[in-house]
N, CA, C and O atoms as a printed pandas DataFrame, in Angstrom:
     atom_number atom_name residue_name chain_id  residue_number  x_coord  y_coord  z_coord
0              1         N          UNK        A               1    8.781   11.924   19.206
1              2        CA          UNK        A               1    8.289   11.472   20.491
2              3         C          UNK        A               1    7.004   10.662   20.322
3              4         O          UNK        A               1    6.677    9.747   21.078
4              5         N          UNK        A               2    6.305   11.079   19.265
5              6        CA          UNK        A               2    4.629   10.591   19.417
6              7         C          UNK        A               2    5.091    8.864   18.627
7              8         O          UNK        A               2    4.683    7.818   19.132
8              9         N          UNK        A               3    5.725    8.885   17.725
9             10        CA          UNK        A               3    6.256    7.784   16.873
10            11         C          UNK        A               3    6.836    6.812   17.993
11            12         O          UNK        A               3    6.481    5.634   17.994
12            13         N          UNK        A               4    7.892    7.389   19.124
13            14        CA          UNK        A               4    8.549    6.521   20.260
14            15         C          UNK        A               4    7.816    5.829   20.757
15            16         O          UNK        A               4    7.910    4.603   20.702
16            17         N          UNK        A               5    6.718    6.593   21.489
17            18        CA          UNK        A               5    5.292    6.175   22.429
18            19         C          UNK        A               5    4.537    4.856   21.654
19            20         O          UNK        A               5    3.989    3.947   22.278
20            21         N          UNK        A               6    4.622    4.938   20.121
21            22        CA          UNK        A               6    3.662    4.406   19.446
22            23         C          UNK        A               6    4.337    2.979   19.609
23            24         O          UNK        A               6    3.825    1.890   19.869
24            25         N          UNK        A               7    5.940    3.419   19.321
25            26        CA          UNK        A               7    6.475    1.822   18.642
26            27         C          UNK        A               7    6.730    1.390   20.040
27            28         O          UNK        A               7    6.701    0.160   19.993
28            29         N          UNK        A               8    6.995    1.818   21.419
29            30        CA          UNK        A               8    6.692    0.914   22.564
30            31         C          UNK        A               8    5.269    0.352   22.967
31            32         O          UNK        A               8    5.094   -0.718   23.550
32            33         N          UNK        A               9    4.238    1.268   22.555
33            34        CA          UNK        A               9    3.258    0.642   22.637
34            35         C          UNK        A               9    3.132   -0.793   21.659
35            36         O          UNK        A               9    2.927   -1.845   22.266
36            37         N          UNK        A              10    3.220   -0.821   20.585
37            38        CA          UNK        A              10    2.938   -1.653   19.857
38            39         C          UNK        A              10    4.119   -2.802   19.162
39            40         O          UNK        A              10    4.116   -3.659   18.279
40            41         N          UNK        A              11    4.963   -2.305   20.021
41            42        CA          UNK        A              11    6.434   -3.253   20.270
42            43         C          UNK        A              11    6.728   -3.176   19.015
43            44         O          UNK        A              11    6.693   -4.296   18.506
44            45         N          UNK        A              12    7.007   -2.341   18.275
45            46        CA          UNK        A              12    7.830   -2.391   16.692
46            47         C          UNK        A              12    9.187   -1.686   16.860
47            48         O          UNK        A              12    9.297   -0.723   17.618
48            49         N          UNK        A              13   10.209   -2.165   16.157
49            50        CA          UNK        A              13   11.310   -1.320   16.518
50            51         C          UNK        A              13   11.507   -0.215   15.293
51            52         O          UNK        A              13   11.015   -0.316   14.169
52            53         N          UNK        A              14   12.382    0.908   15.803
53            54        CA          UNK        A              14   12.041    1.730   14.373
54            55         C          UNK        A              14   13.408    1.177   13.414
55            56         O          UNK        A              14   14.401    0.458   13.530
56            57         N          UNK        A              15   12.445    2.380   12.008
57            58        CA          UNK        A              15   12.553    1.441   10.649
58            59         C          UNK        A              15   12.121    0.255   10.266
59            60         O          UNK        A              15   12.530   -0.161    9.182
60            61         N          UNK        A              16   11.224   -0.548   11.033
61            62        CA          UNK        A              16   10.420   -1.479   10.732
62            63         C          UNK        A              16    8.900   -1.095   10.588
63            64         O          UNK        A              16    8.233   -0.401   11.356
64            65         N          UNK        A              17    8.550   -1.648    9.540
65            66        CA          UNK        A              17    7.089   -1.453    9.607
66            67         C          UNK        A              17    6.036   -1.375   10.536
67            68         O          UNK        A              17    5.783   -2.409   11.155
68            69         N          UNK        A              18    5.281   -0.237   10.796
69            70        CA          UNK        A              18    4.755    0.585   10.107
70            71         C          UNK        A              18    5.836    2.240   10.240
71            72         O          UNK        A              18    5.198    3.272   10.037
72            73         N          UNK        A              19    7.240    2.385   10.537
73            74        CA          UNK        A              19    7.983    3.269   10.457
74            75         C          UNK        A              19    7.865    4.074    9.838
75            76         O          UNK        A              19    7.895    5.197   10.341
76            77         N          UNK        A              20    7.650    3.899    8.299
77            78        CA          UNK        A              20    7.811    5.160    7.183
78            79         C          UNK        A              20    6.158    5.942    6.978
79            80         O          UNK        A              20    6.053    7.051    7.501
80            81         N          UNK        A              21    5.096    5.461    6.347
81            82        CA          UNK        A              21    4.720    6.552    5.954
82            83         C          UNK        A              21    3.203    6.553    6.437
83            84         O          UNK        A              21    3.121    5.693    7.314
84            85         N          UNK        A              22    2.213    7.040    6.273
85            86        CA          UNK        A              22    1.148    7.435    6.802
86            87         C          UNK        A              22   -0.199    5.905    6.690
87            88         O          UNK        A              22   -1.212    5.812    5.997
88            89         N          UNK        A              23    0.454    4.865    7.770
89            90        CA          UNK        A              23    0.079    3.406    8.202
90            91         C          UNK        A              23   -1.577    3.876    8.362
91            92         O          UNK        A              23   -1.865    4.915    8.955
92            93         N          UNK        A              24   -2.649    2.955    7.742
93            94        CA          UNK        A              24   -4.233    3.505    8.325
94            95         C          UNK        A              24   -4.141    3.618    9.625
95            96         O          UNK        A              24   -4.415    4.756   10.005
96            97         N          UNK        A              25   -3.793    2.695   10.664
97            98        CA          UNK        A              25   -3.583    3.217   12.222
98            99         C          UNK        A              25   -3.617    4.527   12.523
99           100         O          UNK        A              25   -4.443    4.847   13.378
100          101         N          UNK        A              26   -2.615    5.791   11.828
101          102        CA          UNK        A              26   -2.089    6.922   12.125
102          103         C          UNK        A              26   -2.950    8.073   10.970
103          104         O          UNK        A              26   -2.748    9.288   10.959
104          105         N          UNK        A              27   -3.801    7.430   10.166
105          106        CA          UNK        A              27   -4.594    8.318    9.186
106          107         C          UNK        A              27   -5.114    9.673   10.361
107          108         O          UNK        A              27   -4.877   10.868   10.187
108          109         N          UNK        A              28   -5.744    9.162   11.357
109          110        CA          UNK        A              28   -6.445   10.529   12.216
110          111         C          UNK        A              28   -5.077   11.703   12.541
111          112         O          UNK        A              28   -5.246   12.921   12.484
112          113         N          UNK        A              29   -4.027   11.184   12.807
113          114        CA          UNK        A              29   -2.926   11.967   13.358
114          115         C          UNK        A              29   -2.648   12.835   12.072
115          116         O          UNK        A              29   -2.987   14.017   12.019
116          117         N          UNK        A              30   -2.078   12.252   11.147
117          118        CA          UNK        A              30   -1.783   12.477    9.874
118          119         C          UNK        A              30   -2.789   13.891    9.139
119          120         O          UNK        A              30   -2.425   14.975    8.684
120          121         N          UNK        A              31   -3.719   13.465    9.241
121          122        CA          UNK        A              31   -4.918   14.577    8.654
122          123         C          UNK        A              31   -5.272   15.250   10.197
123          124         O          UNK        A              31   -6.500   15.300   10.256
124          125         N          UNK        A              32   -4.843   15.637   11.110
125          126        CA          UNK        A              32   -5.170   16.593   12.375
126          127         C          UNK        A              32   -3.713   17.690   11.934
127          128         O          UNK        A              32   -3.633   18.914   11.840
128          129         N          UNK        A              33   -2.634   16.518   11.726
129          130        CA          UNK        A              33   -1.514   17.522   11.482
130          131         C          UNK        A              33   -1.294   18.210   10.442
131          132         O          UNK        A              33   -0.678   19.269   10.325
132          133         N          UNK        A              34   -1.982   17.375    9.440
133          134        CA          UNK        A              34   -1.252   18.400    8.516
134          135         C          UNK        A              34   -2.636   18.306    7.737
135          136         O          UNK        A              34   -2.575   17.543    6.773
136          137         N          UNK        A              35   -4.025   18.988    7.966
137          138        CA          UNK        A              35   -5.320   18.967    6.706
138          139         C          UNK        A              35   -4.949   19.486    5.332
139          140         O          UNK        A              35   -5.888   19.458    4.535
140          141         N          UNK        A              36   -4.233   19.776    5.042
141          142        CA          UNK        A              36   -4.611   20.248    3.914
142          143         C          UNK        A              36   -3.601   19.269    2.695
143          144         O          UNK        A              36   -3.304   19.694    1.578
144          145         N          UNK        A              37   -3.099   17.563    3.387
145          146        CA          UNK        A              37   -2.478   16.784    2.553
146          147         C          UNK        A              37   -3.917   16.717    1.506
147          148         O          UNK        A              37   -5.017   17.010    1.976
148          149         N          UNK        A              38   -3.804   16.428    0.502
149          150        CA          UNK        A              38   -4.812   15.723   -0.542
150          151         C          UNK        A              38   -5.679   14.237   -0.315
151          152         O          UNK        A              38   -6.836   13.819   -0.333
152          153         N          UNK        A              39   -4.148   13.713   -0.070
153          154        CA          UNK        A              39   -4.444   11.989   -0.223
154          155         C          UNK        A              39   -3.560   11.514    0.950
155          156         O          UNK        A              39   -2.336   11.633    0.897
156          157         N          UNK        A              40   -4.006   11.136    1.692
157          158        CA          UNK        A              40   -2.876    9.819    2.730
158          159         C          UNK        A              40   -2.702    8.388    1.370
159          160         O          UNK        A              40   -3.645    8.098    0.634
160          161         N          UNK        A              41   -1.621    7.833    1.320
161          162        CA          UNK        A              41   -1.444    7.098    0.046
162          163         C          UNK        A              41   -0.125    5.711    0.558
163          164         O          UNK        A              41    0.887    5.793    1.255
164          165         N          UNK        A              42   -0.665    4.714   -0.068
165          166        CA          UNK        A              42    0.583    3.516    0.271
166          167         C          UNK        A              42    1.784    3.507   -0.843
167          168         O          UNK        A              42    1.904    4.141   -1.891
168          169         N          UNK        A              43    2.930    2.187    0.025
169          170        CA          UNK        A              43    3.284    2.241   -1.299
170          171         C          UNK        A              43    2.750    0.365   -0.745
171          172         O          UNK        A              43    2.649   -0.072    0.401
172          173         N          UNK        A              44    2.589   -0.119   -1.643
173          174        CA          UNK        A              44    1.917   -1.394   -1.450
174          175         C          UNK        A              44    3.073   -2.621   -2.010
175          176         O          UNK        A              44    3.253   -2.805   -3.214
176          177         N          UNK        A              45    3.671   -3.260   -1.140
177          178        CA          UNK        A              45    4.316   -4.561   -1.486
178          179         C          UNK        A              45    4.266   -5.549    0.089
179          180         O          UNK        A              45    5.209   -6.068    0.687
180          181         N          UNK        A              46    3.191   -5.545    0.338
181          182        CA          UNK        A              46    2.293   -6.523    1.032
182          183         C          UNK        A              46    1.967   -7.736    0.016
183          184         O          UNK        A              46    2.242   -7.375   -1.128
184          185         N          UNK        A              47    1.497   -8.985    0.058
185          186        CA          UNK        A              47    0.455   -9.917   -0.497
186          187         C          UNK        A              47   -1.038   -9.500    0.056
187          188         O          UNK        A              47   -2.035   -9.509   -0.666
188          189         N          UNK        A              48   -1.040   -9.217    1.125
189          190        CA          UNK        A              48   -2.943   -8.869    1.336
190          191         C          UNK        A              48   -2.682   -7.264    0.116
191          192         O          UNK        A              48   -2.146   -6.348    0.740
192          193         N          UNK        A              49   -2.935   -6.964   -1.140
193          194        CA          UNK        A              49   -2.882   -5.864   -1.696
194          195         C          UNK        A              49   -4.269   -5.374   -1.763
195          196         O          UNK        A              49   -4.425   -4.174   -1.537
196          197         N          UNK        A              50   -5.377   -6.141   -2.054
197          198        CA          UNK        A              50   -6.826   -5.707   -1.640
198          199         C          UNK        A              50   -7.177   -5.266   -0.461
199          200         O          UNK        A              50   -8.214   -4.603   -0.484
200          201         N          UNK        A              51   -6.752   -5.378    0.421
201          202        CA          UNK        A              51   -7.057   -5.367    2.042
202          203         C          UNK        A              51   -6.256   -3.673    2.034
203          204         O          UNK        A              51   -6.976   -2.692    2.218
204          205         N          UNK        A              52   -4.925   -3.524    1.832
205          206        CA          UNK        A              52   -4.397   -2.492    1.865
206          207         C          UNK        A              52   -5.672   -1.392    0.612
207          208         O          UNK        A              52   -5.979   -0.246    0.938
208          209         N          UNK        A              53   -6.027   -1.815   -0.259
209          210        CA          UNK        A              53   -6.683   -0.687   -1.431
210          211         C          UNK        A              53   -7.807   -0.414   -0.407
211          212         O          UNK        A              53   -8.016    0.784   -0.213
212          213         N          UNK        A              54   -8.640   -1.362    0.351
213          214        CA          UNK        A              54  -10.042   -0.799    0.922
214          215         C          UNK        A              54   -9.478   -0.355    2.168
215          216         O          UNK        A              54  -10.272    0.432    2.683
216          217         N          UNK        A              55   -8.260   -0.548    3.010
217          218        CA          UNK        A              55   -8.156    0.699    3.832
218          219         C          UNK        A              55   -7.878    1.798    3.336
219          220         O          UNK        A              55   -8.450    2.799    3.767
220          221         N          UNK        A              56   -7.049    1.880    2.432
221          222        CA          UNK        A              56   -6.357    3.639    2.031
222          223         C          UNK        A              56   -7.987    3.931    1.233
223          224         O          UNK        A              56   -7.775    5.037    0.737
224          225         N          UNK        A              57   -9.255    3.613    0.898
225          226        CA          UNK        A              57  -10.301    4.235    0.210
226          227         C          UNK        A              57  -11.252    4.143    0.827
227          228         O          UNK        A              57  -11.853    3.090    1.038
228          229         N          UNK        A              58  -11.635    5.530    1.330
229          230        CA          UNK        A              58  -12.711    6.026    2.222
230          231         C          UNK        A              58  -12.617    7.730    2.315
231          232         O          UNK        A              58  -11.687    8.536    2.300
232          233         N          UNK        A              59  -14.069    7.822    2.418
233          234        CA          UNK        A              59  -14.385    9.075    1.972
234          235         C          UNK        A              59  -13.777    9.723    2.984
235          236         O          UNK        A              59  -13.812    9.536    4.200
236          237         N          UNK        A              60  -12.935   10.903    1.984
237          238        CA          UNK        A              60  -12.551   12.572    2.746
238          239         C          UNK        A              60  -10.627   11.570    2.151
239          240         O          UNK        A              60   -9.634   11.894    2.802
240          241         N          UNK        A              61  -10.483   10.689    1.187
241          242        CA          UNK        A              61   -9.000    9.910    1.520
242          243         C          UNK        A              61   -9.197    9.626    0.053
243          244         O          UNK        A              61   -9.466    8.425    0.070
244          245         N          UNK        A              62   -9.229   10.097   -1.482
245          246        CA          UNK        A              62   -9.559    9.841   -2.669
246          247         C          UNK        A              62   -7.788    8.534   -2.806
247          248         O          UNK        A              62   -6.620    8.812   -2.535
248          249         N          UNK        A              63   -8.215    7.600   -3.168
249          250        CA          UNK        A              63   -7.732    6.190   -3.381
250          251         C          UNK        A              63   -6.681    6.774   -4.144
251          252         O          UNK        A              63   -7.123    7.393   -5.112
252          253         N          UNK        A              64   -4.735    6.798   -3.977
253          254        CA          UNK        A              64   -3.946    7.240   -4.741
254          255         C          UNK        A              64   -2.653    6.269   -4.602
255          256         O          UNK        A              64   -1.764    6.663   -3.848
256          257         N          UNK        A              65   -2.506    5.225   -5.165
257          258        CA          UNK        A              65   -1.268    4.328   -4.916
258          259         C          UNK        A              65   -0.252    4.635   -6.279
259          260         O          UNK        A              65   -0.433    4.473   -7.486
260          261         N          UNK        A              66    1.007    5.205   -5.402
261          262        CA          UNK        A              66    2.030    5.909   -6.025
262          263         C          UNK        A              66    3.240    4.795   -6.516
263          264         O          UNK        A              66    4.052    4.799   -7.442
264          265         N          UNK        A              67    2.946    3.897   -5.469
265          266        CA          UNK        A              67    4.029    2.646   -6.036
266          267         C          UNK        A              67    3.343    1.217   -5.245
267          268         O          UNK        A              67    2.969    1.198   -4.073
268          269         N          UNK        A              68    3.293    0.096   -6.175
269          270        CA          UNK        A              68    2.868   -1.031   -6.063
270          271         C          UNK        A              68    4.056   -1.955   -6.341
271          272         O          UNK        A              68    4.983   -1.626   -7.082
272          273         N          UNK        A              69    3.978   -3.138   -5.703
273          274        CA          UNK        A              69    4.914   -4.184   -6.203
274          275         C          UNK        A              69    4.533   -4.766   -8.137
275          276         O          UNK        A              69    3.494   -4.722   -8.796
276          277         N          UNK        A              70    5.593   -5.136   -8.388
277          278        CA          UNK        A              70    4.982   -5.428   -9.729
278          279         C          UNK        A              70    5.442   -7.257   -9.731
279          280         O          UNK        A              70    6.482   -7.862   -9.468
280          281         N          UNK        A              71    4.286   -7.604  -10.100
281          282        CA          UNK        A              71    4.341   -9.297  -10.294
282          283         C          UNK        A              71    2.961   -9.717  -10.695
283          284         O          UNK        A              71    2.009   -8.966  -10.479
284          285         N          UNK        A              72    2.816  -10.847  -11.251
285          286        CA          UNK        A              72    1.634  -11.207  -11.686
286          287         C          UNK        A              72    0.293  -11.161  -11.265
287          288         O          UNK        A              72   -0.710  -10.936  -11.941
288          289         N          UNK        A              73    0.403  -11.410  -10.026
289          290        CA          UNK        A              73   -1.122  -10.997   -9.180
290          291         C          UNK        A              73   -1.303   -9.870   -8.728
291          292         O          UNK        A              73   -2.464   -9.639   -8.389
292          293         N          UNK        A              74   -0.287   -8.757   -8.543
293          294        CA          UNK        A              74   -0.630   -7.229   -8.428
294          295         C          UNK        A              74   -1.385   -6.647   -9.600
295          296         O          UNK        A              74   -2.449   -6.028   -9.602
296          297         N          UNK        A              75   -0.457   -7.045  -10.761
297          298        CA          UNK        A              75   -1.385   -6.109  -11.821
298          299         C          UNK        A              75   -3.231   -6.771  -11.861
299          300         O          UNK        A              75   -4.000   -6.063  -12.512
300          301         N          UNK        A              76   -3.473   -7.279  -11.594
301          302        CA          UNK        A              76   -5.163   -7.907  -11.342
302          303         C          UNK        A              76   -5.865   -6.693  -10.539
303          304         O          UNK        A              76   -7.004   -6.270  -10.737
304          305         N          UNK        A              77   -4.947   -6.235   -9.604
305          306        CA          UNK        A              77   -5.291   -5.455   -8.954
306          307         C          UNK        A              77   -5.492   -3.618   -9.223
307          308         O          UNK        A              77   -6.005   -2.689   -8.598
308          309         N          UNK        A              78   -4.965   -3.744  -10.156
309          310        CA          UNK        A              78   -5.101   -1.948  -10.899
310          311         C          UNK        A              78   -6.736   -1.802  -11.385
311          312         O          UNK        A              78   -7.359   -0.741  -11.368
312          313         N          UNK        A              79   -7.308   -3.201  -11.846
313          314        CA          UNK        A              79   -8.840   -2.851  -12.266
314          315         C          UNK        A              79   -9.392   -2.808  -10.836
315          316         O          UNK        A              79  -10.124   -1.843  -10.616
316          317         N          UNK        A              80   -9.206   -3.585   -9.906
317          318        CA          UNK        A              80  -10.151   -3.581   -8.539
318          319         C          UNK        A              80  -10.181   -2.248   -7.848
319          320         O          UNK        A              80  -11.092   -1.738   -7.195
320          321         N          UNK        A              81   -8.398   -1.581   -8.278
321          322        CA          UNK        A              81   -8.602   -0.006   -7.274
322          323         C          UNK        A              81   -8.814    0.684   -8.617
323          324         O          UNK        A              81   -8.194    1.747   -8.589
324          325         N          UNK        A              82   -9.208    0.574   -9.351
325          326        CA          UNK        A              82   -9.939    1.475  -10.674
326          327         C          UNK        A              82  -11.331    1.764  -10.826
327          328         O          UNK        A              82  -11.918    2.841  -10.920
328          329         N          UNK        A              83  -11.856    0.250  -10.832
329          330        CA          UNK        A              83  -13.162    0.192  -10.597
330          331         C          UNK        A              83  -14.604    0.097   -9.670
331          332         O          UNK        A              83  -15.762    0.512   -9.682
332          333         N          UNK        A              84  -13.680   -0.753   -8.859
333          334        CA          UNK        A              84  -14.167   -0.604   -7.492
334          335         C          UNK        A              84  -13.880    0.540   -6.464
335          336         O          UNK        A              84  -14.523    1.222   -5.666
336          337         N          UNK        A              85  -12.892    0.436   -6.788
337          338        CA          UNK        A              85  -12.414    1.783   -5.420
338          339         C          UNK        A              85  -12.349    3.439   -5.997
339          340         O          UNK        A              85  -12.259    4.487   -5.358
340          341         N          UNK        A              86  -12.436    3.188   -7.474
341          342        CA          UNK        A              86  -12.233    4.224   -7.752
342          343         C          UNK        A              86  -10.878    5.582   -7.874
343          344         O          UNK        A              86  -10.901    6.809   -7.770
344          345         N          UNK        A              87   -9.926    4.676   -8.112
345          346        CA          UNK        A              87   -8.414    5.210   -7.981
346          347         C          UNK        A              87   -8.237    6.097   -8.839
347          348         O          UNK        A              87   -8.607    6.266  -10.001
348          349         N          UNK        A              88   -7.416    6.829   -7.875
349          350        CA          UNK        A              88   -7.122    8.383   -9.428
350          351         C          UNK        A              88   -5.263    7.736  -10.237
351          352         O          UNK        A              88   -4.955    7.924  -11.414
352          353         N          UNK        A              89   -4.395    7.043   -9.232
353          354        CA          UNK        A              89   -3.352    6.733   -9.588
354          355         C          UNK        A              89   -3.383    4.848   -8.839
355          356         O          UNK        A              89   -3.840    4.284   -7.845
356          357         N          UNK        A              90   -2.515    4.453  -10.190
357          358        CA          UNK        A              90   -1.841    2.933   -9.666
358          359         C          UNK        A              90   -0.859    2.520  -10.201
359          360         O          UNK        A              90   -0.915    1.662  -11.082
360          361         N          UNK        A              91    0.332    3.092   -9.743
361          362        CA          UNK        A              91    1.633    2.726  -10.717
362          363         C          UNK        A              91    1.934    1.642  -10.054
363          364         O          UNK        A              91    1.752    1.627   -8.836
364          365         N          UNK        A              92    2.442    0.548  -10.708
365          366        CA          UNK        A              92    3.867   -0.555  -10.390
366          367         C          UNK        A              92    5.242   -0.336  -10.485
367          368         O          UNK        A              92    5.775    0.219  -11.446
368          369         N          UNK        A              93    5.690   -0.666   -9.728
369          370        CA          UNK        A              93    6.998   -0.462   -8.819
370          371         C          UNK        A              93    7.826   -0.889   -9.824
371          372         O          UNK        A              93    7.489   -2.061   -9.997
372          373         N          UNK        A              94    9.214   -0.483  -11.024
373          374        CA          UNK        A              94    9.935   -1.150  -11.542
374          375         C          UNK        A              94    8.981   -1.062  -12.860
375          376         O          UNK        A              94    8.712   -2.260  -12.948
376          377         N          UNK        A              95    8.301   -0.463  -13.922
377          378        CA          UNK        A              95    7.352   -1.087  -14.526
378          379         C          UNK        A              95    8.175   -1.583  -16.136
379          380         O          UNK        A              95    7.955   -2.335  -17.085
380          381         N          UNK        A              96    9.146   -0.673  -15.703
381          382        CA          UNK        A              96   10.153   -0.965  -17.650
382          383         C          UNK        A              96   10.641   -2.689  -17.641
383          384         O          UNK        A              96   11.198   -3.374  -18.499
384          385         N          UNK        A              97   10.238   -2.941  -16.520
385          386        CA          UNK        A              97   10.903   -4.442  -16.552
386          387         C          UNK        A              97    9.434   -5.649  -16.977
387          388         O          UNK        A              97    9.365   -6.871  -16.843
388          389         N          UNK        A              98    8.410   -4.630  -17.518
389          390        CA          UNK        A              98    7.375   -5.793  -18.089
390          391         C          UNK        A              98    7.561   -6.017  -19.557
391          392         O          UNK        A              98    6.572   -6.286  -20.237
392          393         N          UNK        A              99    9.090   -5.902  -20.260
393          394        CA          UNK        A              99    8.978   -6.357  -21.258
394          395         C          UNK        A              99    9.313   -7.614  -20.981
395          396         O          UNK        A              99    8.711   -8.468  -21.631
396          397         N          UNK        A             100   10.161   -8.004  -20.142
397          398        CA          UNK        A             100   10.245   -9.890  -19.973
398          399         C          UNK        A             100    9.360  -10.394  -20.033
399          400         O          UNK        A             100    8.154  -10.263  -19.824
400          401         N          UNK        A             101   10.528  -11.494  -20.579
401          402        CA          UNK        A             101    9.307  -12.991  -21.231
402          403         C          UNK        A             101    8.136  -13.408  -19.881
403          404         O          UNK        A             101    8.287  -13.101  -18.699
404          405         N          UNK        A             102    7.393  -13.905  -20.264
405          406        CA          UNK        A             102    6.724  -14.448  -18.926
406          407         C          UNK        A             102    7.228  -15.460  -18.291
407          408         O          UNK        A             102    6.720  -15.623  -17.181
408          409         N          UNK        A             103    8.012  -16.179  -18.569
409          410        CA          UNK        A             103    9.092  -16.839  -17.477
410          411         C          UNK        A             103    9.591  -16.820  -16.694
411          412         O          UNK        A             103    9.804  -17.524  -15.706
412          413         N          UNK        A             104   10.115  -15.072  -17.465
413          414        CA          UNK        A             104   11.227  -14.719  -16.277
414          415         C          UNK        A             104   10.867  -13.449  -15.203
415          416         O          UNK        A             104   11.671  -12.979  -14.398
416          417         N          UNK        A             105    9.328  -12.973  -15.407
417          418        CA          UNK        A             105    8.149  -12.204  -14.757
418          419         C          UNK        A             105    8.065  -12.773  -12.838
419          420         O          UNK        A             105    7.992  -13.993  -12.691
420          421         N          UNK        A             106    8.077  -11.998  -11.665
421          422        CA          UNK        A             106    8.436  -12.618  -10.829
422          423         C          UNK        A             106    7.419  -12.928  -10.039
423          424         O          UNK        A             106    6.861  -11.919   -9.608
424          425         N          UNK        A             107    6.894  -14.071   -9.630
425          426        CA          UNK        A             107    5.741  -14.884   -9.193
426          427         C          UNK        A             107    5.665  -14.413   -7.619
427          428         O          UNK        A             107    6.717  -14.179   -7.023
428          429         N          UNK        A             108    4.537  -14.295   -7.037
429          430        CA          UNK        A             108    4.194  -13.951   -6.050
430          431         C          UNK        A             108    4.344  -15.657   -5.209
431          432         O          UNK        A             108    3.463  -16.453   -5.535
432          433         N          UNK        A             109    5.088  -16.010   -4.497
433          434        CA          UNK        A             109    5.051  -17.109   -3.488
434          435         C          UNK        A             109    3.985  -17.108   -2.430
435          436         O          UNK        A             109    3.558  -16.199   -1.719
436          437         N          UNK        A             110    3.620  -18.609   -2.542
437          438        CA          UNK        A             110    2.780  -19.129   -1.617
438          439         C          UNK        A             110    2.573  -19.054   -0.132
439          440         O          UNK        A             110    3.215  -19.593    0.770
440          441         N          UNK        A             111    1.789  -18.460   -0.098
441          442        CA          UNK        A             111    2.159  -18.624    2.205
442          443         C          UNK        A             111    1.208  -20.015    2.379
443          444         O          UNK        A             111    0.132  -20.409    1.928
444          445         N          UNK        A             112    2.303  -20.552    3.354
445          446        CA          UNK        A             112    1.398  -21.647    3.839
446          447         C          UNK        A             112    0.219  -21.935    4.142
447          448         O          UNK        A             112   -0.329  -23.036    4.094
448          449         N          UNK        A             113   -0.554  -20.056    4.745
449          450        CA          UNK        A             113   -1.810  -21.195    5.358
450          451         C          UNK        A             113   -2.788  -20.775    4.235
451          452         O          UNK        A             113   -3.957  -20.508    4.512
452          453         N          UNK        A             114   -2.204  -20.702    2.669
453          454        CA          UNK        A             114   -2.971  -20.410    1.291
454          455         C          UNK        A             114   -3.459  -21.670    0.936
455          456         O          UNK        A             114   -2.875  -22.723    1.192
456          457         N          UNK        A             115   -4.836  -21.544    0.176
457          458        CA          UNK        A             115   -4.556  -23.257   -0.471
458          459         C          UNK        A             115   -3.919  -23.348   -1.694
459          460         O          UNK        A             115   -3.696  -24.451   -2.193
């Protein structure tokens, strides 16, 4: 019911994002219902992937990404939630597939309003 209310409010239909798992929007609900989770945690295959690491890291929420997309500009990102954010976990999604050549490694595409 509380999920129904949410996705008419915010016009999402379900199984569309933010559907599955504990979205920063819903962090207060999430930790009222259930305190004694550890970590609220993503799985990250967004392009904003920095933007997603500094919401999921904030104190009383220790930084834990269980699955990441894997492609060339994600892995850049395991030192930023390592060092900066201080991450206890940062796996990539698929990771047995980084023995390919770098050719055939799969490139993160351009959004238009990128330069």
């Amino acid at each position: 019911m509380l999920y129904q209310r949410m996705a008419e409010t915010a016009s999402v239909v379900a199984g569309s994002y933010p559907s599955g798992g504990p979205v920063k929007e819903v962090h207060r609900i999430w930790k009222s219902a259930a305190p004694s989770l550890f970590a609220l945690a993503p799985d990250i295959y967004v392009p904003y992937t920095a933007a997603v690491i500094e919401a999921y890291s904030y104190p009383g929420n220790p930084l834990f990404i269980p699955e990441v997309r894997k492609d060339a500009a994600t892995a850049s990102y395991c030192l930023y939630a390592f060092l900066k954010c201080h991450a206890l976990c940062y796996s990539p999604f698929g990771i047995e597939d980084l023995g390919l050549q770098p050719e055939e490694v799969e490139k993160p595409r351009r959004r238009s309003w990128q330069p």
